[in-house]
C-alpha positions in Angstrom: -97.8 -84.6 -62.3 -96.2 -86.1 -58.7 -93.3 -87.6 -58.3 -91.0 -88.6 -55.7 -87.1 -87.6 -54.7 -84.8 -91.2 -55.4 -81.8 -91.7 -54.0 -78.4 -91.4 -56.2 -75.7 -91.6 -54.1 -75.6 -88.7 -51.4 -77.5 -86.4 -53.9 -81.6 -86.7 -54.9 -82.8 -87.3 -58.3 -85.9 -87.0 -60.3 -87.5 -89.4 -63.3 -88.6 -87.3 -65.6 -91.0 -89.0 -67.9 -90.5 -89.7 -71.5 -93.4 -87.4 -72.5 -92.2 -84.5 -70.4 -89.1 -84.6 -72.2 -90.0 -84.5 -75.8 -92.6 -82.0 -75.3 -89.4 -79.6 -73.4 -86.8 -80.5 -75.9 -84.6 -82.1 -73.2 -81.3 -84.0 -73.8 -78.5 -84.7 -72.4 -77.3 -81.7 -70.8 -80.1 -79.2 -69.2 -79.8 -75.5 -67.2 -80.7 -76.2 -63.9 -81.6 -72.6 -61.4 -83.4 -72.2 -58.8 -86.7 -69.2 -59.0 -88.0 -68.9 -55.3 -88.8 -71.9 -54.2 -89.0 -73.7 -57.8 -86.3 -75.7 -59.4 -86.6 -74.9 -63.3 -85.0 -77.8 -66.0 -84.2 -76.0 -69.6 -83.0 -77.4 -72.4 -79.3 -76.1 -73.4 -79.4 -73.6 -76.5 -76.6 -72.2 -78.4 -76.4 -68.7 -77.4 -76.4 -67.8 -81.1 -79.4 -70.8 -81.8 -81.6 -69.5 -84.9 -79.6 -66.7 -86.1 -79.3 -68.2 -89.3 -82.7 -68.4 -90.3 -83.0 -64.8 -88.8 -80.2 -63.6 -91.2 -81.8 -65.3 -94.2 -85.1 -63.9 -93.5 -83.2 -60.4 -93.1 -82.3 -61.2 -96.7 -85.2 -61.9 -98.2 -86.7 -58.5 -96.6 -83.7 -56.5 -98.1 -82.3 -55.7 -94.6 -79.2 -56.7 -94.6 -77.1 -54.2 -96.2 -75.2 -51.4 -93.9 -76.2 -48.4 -92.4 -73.2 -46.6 -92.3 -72.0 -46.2 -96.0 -68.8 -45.0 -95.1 -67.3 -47.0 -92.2 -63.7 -46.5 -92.9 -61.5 -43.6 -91.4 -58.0 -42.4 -91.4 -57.1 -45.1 -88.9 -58.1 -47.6 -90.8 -55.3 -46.6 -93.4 -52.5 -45.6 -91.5 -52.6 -47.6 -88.1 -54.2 -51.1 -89.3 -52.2 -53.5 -91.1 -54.6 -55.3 -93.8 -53.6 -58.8 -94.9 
């Protein structure tokens, strides 16, 4: 697809077509950066997007217990103060 730089005020812009943006998962606020000579447009994502479904499936797979049976030491009794 070709399109052309518009004007917006001293800046350039870019229409980005209706199709283009439901197929990215674009909304209101994007990552813009620059890769050599390419400008790339991604949709925003919570740094933590999906975990939940990861922790559930973790679950379900019995995978979620600890590794460490024991994690408590002598520290944890004498320095820290539990509430």
């Amino acid at each position: 697809m070709i399109t052309q730089l518009i004007k917006v005020g001293n800046s350039r812009g870019v229409r980005i077509p209706k199709p283009l943006i439901q197929e990215t998962g674009l909304t209101e606020d994007v990552a813009i950066r620059v890769e050599g000579e390419s400008i790339i447009i991604s949709p925003i994502r919570s740094a933590r997007s999906g975990w939940g479904d990861v922790f559930k499936k973790m679950h379900e797979n019995n995978d979620d217990v600890l590794i460490d049976k024991n994690i408590r030491s002598s520290w944890d009794d004498q320095e820290w103060e539990w509430k």
